[in-house]
C-alpha positions in Angstrom: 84.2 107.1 123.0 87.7 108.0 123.8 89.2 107.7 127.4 91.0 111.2 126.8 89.1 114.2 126.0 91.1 116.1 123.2 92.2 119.1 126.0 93.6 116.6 127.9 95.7 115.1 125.0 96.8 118.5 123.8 97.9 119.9 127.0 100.0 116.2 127.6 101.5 117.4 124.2 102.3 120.8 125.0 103.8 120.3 128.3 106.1 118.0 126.8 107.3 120.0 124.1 107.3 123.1 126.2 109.6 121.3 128.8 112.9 119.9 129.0 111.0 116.7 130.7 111.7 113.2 129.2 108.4 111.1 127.8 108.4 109.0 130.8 108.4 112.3 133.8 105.4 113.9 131.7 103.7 110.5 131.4 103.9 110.1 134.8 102.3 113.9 135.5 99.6 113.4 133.3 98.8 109.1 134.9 99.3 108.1 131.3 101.8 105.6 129.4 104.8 107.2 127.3 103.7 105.4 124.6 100.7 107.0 124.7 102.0 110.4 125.0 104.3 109.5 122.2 101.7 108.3 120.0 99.7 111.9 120.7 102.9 113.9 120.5 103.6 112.2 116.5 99.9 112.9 115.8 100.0 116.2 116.5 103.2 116.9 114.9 102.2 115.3 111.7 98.5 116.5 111.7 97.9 119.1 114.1 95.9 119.6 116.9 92.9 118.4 115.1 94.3 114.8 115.5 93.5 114.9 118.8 89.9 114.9 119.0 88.4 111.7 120.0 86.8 109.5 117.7 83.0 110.0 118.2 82.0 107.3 116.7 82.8 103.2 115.8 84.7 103.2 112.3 84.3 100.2 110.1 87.0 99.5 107.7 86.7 97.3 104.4 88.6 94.4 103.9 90.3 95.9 101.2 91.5 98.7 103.2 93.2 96.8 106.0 95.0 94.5 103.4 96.4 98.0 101.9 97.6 99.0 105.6 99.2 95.6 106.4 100.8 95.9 102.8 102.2 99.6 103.6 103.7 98.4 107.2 105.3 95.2 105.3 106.7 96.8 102.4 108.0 100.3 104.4 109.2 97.9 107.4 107.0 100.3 109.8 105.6 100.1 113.2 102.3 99.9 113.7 102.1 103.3 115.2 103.8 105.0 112.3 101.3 103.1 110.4 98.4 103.7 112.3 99.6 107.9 111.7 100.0 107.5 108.3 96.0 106.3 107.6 94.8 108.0 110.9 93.8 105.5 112.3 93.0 106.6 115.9 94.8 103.4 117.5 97.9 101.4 116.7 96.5 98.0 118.6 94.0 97.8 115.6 96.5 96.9 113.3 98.1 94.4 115.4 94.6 92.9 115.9 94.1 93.0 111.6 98.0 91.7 111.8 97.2 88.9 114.3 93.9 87.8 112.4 95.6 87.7 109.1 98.5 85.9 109.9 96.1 83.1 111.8 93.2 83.2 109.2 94.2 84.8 105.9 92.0 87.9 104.0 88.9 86.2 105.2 89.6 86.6 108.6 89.9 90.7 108.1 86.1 91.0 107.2 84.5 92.7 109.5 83.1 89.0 110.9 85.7 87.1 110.7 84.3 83.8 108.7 81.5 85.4 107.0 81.1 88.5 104.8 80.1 91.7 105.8 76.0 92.2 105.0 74.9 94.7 102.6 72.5 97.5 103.8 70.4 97.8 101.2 67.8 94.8 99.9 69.3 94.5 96.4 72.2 96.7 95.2 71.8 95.7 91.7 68.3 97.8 91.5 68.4 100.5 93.6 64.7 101.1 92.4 64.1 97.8 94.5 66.5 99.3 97.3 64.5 102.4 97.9 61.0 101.0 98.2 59.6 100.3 101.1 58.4 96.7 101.1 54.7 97.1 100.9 54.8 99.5 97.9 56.6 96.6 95.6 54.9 95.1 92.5 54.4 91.2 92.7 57.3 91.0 90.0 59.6 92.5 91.7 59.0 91.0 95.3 59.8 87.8 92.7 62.8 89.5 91.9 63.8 89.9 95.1 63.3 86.9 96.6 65.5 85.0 93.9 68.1 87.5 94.5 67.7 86.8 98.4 67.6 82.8 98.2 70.6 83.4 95.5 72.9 85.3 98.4 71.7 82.9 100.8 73.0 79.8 98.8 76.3 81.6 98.2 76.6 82.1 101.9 76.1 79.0 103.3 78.3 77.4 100.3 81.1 80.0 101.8 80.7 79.1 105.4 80.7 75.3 104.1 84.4 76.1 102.9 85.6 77.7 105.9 83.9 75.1 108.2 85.9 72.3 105.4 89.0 74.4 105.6 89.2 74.9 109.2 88.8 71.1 109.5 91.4 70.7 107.3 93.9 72.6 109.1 92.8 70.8 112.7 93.0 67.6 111.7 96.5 67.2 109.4 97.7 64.1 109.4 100.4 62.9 111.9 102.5 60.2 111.6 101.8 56.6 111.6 102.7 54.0 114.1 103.1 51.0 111.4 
C-alpha cells in the first residue's frame, strides 16, 4: 500500500502549482522530498489526477516487459522517472532495481526470481481441459498425461538452474594470472 493517500498527493500538487513556492519550500510544508513532489506534480500533468491514486495492490511485470522499458530509457536517453511516467509505473526506483539486476545478471536476472523462471498457475497450459479439473475428477490417462508433462518441466528446470549455477561459477572463478 502506498505511504501517501491520493488527497494528500493532489493537494502537494495543487499547492505547488497554485503558488509561487519553489519544489523544495512545498516539500518542506508537506515533510516530503522534492523529488517526490516532482515526480507527483509530472504525473498529474501527464495523466491527471487519477495518477495519483495509490497502487492497491503488488504488480508483477513479465520479463519481456521490463526489457522493453530498459530499451525505451536506453534508446530515448531518459531518466528513470520520465520512464517510469511513460509506462506508469507507480515508482521510478523499480527501474533502477530492473537496471541494476540486468546490468549484474543479464535477462535472466529480470524474471520475477531472479535465477529461475516464474511458475505457471495453471497445472498444464497446453490442455486447458486438464487445467480446469479439479484433480480428483481426472481420468487415469490424463493424470498420466500430466505427470509426464510435470517430470518434463521439472527436468528442464533443474537443467536451467544447472546452467546458472555453471555460469555463475564461471564468472567467480576466471582465471588470474600465473606465477611461473
Amino acid at each position: 500500500m502506498s505511504k501517501y493517500s491520493r488527497d494528500f498527493k493532489l493537494e502537494a500538487v495543487n499547492a505547488y502549482l497554485s503558488q509561487n513556492d519553489s519544489q523544495q519550500q512545498i516539500a518542506a510544508v508537506f515533510a516530503i522530498c522534492p523529488r517526490q513532489l516532482r515526480d507527483w506534480v509530472s504525473m498529474y500533468q501527464r495523466y491527471g489526477a487519477a495518477a495519483l491514486a495509490p497502487c492497491k495492490q503488488h504488480r508483477e511485470y513479465s520479463t519481456e516487459f521490463k526489457l522493453t522499458v530498459l530499451n525505451y530509457k536506453r534508446q530515448h536517453q531518459a531518466s528513470a522517472p520520465e520512464t517510469a511516467l511513460h509506462f506508469q509505473i507507480p515508482s521510478a526506483s523499480t527501474i533502477r532495481v530492473w537496471e541494476q539486476r540486468y546490468n549484474q545478471g543479464g535477462t535472466i536476472a529480470l524474471s520475477n526470481h531472479p535465477g529461475r523462471p516464474a511458475m505457471k498457475t495453471s497445472k498444464n497450459p497446453t490442455d486447458p481441459q486438464i487445467a480446469s479439473k479439479p484433480w480428483s475428477e481426472l481420468s487415469s490417462k490424463e493424470l498420466l498425461r500430466e505427470v509426464e508433462y510435470l517430470q518434463a518441466e521439472n527436468a528442464y528446470l533443474k537443467k536451467l538452474d544447472a546452467l546458472i549455477r555453471e555460469e555463475t561459477l564461471a564468472q567467480k572463478s576466471k582465471p588470474g594470472r600465473s606465477k611461473d
